[in-house]
C-alpha positions as CSV (number, residue, x, y, z in Angstrom):
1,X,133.8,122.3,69.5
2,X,133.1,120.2,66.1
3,X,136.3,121.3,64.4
4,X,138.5,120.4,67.5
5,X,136.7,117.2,67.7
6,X,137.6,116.2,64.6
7,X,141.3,118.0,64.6
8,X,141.5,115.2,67.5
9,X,140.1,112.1,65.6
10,X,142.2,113.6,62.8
11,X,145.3,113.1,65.0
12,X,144.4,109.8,66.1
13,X,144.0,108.7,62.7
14,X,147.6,109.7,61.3
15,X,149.7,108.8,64.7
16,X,147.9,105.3,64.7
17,X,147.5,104.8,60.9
18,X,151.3,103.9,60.1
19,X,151.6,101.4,63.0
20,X,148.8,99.9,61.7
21,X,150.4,99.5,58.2
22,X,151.5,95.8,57.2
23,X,155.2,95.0,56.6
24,X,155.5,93.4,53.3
25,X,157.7,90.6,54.8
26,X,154.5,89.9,56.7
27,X,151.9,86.9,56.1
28,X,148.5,89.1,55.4
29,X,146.9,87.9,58.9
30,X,149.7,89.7,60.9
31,X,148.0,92.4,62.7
32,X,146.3,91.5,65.6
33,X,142.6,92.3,65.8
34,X,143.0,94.7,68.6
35,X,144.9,96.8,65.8
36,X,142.5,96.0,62.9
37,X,139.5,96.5,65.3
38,X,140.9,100.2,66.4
39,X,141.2,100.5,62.5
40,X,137.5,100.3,61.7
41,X,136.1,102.0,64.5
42,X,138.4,104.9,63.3
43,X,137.6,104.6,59.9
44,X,133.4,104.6,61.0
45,X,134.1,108.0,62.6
46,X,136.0,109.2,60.0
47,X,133.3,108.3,57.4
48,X,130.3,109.7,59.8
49,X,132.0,112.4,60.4
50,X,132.3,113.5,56.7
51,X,128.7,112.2,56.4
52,X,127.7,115.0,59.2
53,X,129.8,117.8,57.9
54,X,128.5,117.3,54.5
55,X,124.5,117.6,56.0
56,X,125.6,121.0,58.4
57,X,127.5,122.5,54.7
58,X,123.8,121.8,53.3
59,X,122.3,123.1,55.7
60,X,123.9,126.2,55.8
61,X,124.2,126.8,52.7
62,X,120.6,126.2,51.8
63,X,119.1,128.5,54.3
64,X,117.1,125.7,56.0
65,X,115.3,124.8,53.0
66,X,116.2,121.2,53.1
67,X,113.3,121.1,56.0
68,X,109.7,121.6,55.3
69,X,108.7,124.6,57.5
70,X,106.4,125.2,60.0
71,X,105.7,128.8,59.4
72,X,104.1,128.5,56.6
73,X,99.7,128.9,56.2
74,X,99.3,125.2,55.2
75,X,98.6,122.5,58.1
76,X,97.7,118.7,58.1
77,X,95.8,118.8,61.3
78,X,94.7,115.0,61.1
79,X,95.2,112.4,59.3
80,X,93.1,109.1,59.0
81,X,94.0,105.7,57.4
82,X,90.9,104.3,55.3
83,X,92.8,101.1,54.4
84,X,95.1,99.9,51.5
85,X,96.8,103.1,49.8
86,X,93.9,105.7,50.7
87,X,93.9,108.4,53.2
88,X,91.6,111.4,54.6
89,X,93.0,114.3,55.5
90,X,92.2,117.7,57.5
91,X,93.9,120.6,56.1
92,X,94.5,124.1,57.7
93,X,94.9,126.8,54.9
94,X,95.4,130.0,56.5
95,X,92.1,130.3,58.6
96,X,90.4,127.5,56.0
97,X,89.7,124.1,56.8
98,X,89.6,121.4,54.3
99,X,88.5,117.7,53.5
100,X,91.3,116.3,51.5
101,X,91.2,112.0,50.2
102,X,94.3,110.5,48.9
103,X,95.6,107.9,47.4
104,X,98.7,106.7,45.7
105,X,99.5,109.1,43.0
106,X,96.8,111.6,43.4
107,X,94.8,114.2,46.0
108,X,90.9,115.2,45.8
109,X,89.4,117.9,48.2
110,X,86.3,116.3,49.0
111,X,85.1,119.3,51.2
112,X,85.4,122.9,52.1
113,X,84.3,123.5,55.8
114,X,85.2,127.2,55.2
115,X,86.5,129.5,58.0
116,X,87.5,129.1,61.7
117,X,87.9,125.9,63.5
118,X,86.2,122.7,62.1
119,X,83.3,121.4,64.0
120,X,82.0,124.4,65.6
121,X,85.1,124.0,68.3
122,X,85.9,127.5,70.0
123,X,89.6,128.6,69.6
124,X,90.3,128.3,73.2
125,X,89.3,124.7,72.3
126,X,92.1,124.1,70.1
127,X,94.4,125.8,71.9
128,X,93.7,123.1,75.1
């Protein structure tokens, strides 16, 4: 579907690109701004085009790495704003929950609240 989208736009381009083309006899505001107007609007699709096949090549060929994962053990499960650059954090390591502060340029765990889900909560809990 992508590749005959583009084949199209491709077409467009190269049947309307030599009508747009300026005569040399021609005073340089000759076109009319229909033409120049059709112009850059083709031109934008070209270039986001090539802007979107570039990110799916990526993609592909980096196996989805480009995208932080969800699978993975390690969760922020909250996230509080303390003022200016500093932040609190709850952190899901595996089963583990932690206390983590931050602040521009560096992370301290300020507590370990060990295994299971923080604050006594049931697991039905979190799940509802």
């Amino acid at each position: 579907m992508r590749r005959r989208a583009l084949a199209g736009l491709a077409t467009v381009w190269l049947a309307v690109g030599p009508a747009l083309a300026q005569p040399s006899g021609q005073p340089p505001g000759g076109r009319s701004a229909v033409l120049l107007l059709l112009q850059a609007l083709l031109s934008l699709a070209v270039v986001i085009a090539v802007i979107y096949l570039a990110y799916y090549a990526l993609r592909r060929l980096s196996d989805g790495r480009l995208v932080a994962g969800e699978d993975g053990p390690l969760r922020v499960v909250q996230a509080r704003h303390l003022g200016g650059d500093r932040w609190l954090y709850l952190v899901r390591v595996g089963t583990r929950h932690l206390v983590v502060g931050g602040a521009t340029g560096h992370l301290t765990a300020i507590a370990d609240l060990g295994e299971g889900p923080p604050g006594g909560e049931s697991a039905d809990d979190e799940a509802g």
